[in-house]
Backbone as a ProteinNet text record, in pm:
[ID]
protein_1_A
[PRIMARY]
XXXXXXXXXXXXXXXXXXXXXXXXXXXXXXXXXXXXXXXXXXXXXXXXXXXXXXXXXXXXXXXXXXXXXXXXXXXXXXXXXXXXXXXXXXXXXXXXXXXXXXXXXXXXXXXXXXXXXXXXXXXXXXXXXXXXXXXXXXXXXXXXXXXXXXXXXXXXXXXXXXXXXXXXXXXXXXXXXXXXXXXXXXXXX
[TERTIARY]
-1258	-1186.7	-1184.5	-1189.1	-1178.8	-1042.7	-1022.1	-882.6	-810.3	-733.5	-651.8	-578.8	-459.4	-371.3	-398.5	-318.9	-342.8	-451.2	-523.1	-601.1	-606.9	-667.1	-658	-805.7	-815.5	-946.1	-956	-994.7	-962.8	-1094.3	-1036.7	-1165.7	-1159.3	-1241.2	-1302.5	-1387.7	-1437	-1563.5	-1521.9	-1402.6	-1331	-1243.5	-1118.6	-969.8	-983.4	-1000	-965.2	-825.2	-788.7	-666.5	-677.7	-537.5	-504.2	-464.1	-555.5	-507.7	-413.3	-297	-151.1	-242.5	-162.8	-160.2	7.8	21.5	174	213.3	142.2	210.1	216	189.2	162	274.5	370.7	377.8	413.8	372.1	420.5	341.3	260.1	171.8	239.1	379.9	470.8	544.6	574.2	589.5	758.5	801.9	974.4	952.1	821.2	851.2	711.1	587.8	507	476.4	489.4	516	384.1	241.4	200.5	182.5	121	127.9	39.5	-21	-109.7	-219.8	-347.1	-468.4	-549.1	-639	-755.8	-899.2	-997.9	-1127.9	-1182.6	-1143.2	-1258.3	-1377.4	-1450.2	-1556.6	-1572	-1725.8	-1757.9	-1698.4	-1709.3	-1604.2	-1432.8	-1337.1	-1252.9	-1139.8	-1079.8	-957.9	-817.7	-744.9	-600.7	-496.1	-381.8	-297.9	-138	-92.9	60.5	162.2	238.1	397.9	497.5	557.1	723.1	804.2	844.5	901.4	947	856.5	874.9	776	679.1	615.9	490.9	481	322.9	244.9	115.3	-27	-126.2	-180.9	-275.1	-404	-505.2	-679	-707.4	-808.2	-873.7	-996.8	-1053	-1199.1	-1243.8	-1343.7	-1350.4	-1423.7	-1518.2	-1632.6	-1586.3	-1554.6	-1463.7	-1324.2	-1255.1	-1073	-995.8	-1090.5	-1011.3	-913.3	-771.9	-716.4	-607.6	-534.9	-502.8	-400.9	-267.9	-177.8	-219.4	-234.7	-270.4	-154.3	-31.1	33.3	205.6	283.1	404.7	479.6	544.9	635	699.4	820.6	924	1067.1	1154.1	1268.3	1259.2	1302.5	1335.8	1242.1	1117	984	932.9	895.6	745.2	641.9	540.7	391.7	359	350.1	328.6	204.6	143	2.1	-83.8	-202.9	-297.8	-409.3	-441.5	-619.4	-626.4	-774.7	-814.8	-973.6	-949.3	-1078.4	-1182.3	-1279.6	-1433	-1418.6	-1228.4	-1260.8	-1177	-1114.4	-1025.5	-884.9	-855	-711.2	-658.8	-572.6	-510.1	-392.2	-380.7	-220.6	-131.6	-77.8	38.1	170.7	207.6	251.6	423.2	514.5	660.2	739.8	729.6	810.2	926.9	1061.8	1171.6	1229.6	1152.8	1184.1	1177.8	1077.6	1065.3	959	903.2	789.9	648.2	600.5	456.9	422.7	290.6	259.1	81.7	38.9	-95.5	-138.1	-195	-181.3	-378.4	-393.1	-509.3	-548.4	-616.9	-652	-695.5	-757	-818	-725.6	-602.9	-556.6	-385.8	-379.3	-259.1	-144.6	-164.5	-21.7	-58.7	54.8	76.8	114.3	-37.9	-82.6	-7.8	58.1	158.1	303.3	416.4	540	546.4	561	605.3	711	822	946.1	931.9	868	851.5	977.5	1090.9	1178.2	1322.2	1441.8	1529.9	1628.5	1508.7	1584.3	1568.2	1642.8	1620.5	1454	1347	1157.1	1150.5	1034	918.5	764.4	758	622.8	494.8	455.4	396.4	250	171.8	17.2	-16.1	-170.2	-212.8	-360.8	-386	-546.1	-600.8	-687.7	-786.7	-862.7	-853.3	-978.4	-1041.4	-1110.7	-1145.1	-1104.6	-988.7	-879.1	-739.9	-716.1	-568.4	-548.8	-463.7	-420.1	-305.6	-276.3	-198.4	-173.2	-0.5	128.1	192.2	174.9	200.6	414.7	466.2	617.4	640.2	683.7	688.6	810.1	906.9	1049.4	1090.9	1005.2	972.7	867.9	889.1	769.2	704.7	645.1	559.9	461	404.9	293.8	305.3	238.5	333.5	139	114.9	-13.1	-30.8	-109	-114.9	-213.4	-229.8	-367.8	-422.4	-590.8	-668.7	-728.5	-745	-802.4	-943.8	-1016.9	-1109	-1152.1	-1220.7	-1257.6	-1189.7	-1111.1	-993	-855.4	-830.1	-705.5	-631.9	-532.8	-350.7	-310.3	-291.1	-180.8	-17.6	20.5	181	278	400.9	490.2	531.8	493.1	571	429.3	324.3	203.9	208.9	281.7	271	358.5	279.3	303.4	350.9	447.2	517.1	407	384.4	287.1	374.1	454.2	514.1	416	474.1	391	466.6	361.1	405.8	361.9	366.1	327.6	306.2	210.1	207.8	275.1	262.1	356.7	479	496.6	660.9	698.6	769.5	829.9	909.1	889.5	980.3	986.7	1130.7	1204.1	1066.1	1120	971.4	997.4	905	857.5	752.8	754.1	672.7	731.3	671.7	723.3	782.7	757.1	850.5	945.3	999.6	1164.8	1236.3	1164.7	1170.6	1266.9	1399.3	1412.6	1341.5	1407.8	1256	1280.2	1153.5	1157.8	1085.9	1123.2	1073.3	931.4	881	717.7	673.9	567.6	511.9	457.3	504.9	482.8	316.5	298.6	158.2	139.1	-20	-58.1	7.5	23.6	73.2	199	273.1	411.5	464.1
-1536.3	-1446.7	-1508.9	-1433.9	-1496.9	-1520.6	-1601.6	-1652	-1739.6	-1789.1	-1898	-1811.4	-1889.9	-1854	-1927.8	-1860.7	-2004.2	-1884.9	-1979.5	-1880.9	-1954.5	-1891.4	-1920	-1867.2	-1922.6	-1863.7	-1800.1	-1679.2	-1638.6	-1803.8	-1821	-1922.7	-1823.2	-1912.8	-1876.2	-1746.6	-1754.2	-1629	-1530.7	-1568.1	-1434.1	-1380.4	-1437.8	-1428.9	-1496.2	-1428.6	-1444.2	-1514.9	-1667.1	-1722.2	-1734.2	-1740.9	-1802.9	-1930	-1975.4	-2126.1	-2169.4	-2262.3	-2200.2	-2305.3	-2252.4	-2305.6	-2356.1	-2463.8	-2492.4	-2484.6	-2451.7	-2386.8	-2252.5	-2173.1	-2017	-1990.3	-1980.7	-1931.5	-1764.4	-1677.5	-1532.7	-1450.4	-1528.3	-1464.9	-1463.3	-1528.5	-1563.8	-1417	-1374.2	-1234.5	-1247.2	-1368.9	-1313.1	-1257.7	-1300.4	-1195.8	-1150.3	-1084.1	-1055.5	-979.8	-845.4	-710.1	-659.2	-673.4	-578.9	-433.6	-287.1	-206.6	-102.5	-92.7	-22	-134	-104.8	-119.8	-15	-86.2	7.3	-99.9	-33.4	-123.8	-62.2	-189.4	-161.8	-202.4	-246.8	-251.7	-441.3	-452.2	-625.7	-661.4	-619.5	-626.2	-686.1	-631	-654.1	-536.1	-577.7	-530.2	-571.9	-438.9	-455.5	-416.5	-525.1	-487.9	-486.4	-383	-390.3	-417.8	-486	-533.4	-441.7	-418.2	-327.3	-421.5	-539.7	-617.6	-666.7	-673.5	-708.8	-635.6	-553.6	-452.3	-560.6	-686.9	-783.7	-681.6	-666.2	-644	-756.1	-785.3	-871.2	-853.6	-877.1	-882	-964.6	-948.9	-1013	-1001	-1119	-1126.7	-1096.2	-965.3	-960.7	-1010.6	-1105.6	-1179.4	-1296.7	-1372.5	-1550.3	-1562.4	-1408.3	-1465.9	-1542.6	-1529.6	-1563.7	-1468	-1497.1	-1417.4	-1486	-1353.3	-1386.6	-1285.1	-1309	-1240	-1172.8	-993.6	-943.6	-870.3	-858.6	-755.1	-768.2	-828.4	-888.9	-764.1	-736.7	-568.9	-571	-458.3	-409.8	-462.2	-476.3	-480.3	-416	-358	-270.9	-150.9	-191.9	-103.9	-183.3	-61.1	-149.5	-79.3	-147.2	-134.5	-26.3	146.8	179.4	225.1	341.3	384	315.7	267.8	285.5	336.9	374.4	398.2	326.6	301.7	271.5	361.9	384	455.5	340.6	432.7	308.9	287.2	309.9	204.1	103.6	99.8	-40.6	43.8	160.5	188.1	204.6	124.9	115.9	219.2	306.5	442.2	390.7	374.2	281.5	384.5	409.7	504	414.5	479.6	340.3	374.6	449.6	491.5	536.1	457.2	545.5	565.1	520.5	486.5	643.9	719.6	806.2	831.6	731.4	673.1	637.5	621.3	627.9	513.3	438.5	406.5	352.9	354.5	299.8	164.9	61.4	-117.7	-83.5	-144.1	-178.3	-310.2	-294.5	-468.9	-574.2	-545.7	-687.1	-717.6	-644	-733.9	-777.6	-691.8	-679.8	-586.3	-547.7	-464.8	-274	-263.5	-163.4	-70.5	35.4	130	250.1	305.6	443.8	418.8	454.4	468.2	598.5	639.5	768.7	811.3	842.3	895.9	1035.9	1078.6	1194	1259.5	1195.3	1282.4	1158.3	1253.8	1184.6	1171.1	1307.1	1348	1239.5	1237.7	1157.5	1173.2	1068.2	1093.8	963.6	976.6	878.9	834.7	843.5	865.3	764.5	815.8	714.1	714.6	814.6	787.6	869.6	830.5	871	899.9	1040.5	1070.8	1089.7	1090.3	1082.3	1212.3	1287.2	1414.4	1387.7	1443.7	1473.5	1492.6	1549.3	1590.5	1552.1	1505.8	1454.3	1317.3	1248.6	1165	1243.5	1304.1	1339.1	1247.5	1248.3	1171.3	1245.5	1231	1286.9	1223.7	1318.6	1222.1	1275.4	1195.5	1226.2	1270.9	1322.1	1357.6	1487.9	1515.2	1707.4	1724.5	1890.4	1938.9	1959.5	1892.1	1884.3	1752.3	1797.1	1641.4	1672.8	1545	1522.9	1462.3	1564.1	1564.4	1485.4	1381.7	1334.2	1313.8	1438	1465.6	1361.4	1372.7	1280.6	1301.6	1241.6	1311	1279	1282.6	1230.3	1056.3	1016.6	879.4	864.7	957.1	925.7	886	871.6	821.2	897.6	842.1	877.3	992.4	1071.3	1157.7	1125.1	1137.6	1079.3	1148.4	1146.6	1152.9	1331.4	1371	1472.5	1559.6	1544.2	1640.5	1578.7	1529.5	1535.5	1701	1759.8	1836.4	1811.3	1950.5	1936.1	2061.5	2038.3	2178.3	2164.8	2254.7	2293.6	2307.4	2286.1	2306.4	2418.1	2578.3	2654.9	2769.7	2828.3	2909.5	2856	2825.1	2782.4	2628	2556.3	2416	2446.6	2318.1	2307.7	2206.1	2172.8	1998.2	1939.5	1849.2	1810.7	1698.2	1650	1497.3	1401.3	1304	1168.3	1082.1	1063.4	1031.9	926.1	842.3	758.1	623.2	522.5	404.6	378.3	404.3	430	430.7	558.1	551.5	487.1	431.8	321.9	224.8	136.6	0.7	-71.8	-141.4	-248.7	-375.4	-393.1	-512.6	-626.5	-740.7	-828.3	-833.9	-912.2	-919.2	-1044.2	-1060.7	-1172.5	-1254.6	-1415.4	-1546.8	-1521.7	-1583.1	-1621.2	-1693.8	-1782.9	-1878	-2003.3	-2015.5	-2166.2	-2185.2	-2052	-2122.1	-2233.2
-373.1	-462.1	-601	-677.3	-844.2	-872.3	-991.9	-1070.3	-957.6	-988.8	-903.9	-816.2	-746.7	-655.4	-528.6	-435	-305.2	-234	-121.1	-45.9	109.7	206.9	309.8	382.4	449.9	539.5	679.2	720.8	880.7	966.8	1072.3	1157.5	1283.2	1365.7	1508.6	1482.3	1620.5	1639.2	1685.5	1819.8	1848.9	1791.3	1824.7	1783.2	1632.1	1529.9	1368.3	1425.4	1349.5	1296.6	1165.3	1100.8	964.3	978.8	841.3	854.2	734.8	802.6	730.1	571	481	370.7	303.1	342.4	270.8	236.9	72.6	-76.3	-60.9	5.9	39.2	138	160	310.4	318.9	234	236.1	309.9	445.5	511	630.2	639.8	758.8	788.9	904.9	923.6	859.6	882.3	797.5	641.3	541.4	420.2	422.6	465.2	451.9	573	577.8	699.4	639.5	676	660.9	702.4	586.2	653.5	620.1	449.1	490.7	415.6	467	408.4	392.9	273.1	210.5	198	222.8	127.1	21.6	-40.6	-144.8	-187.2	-272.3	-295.6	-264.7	-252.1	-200.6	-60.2	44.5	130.6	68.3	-9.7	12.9	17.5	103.7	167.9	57.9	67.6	56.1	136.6	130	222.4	168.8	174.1	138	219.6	171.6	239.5	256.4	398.2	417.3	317.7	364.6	342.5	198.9	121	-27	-150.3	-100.4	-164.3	-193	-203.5	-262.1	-183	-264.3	-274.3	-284.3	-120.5	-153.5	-66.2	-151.6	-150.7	-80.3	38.5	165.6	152.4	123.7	152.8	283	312.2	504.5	502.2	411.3	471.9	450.8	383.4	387.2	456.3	460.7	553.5	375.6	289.2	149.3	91.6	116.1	17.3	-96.4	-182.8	-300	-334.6	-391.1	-438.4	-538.9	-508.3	-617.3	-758.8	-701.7	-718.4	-662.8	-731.1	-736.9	-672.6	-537.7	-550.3	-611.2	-649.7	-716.7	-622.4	-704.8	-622.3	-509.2	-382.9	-292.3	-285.5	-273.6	-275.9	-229.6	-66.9	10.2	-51.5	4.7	-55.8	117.2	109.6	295.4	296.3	232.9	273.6	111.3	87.4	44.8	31.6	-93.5	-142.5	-253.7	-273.3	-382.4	-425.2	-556.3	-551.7	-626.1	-675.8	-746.4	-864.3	-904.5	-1054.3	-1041.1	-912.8	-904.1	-938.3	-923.2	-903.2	-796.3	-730	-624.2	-594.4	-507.5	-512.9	-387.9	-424.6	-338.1	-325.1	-196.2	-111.7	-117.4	-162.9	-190.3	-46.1	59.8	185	151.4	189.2	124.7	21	-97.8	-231.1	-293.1	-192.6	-320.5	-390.8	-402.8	-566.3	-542.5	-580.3	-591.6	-674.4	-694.5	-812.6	-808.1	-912.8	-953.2	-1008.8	-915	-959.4	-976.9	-1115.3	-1139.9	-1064.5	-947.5	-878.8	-938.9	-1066.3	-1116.2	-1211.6	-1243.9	-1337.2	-1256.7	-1138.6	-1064.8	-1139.1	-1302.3	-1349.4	-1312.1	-1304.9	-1261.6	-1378.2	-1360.3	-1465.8	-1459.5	-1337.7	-1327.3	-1252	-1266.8	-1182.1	-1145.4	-1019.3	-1005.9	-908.9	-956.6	-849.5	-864.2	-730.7	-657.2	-607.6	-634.3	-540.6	-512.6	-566.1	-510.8	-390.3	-300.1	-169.8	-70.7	20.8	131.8	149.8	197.9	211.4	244.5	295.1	319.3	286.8	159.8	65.7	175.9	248.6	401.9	318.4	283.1	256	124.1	97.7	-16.9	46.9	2.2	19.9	-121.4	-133	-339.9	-282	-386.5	-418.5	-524.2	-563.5	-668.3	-807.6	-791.4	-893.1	-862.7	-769.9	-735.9	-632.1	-646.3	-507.6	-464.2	-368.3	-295.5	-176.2	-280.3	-142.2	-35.4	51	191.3	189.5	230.3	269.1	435.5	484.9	605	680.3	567.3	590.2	517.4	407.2	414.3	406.5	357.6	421.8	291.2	227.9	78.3	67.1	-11.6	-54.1	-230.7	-321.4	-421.4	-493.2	-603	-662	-767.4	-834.3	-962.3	-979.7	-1098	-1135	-1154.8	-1124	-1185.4	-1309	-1437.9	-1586.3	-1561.1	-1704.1	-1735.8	-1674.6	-1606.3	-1586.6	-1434.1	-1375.3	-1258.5	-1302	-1461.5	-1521.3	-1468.1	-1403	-1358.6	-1450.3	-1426	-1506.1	-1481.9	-1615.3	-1635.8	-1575	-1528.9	-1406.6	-1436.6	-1545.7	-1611.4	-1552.7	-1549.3	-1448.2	-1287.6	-1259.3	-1100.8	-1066	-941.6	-905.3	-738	-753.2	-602.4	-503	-400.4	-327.8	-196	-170.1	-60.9	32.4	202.5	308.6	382	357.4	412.8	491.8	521.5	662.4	778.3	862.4	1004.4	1034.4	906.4	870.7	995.9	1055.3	1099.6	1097.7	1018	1035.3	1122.3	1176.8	1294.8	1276.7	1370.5	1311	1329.4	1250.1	1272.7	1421.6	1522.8	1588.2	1615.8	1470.1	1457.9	1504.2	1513	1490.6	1370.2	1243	1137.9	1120.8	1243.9	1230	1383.5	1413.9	1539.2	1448.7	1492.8	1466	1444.8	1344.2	1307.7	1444.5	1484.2	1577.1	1526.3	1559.4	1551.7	1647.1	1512.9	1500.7	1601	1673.4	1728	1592	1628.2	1545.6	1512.2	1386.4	1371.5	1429	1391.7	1521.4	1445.9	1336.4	1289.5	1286	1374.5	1368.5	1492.4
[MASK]
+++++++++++++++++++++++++++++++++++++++++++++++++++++++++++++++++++++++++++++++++++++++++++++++++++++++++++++++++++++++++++++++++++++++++++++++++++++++++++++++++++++++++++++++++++++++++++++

């Protein structure tokens, strides 16, 4: 991975381990929950945190990774995309919010609060003309246009698109709204 930061490497042929790094430890399941990933371009992978919202880049061919993307106070990092210019759409779960992290520089190019109802902003799909946020607690998805180049459109053109006719929403049933359980130890604990 380019620029500094700590990194780590997956080993073995079968069972991928991490090999702990000392100065690093935010790969330990008490602050680092992953939950969604995306790939992007060069084999690398991103993966966002329940837990503290970090965004970080996985080499799938070295097991090298690297803190891309500091979270927000009380914002997880839940569904990802990234499209082919390196904008990352990061899905906030019960926050509400949305937002857009340029990966190579890690700052974060859009904020978007979709909604101050009770939600679950869970995923992001990319069209052509929009990323549409899926919430998984009504019945709507939450549009921000794409401009010229794929540029973000600002919070004041996000659009709301109701889900309606054959749509039926029903309570969540996911693991989502499961208790959170405790996670099995990594291998270096």
């Amino acid at each position: 991975m380019r620029g500094g930061g700590s990194s780590c490497k997956l080993t073995g042929r079968s069972a991928p381990r991490l090999e702990r790094v000392p100065e690093d430890p935010c790969w330990r399941v008490a602050c680092f929950q992953p939950e969604g990933i995306t790939i992007g371009r060069h084999t690398t992978a991103y993966l966002g945190s329940l837990a503290d919202g970090d965004i970080y880049a996985v080499s799938l061919r070295t097991g090298e990774y690297k803190l891309i993307s500091k979270g927000l106070p009380n914002s997880p990092s839940v569904g990802l995309k990234i499209d082919n210019r390196g904008h990352l759409f990061v899905a906030g779960g019960p926050t509400g919010t949305g937002r857009v992290i340029d990966v190579r520089t890690g700052d974060i190019i859009r904020n978007y609060t979709f909604t101050t109802e009770p939600s679950f902003i869970n995923d992001v799909v990319l069209t052509r003309d929009y990323a549409w946020f899926t919430d998984s607690q009504q019945p709507q998805l939450y549009g921000v246009p794409l401009g010229r180049g794929g540029t973000p459109g600002g919070s004041a053109s996000v659009v709301t698109l109701p889900l309606t006719g054959d749509w039926q929403q029903v309570e969540a049933s996911t693991p989502m709204a499961l208790p959170r359980r405790r996670i099995a130890r990594p291998c270096w604990s």
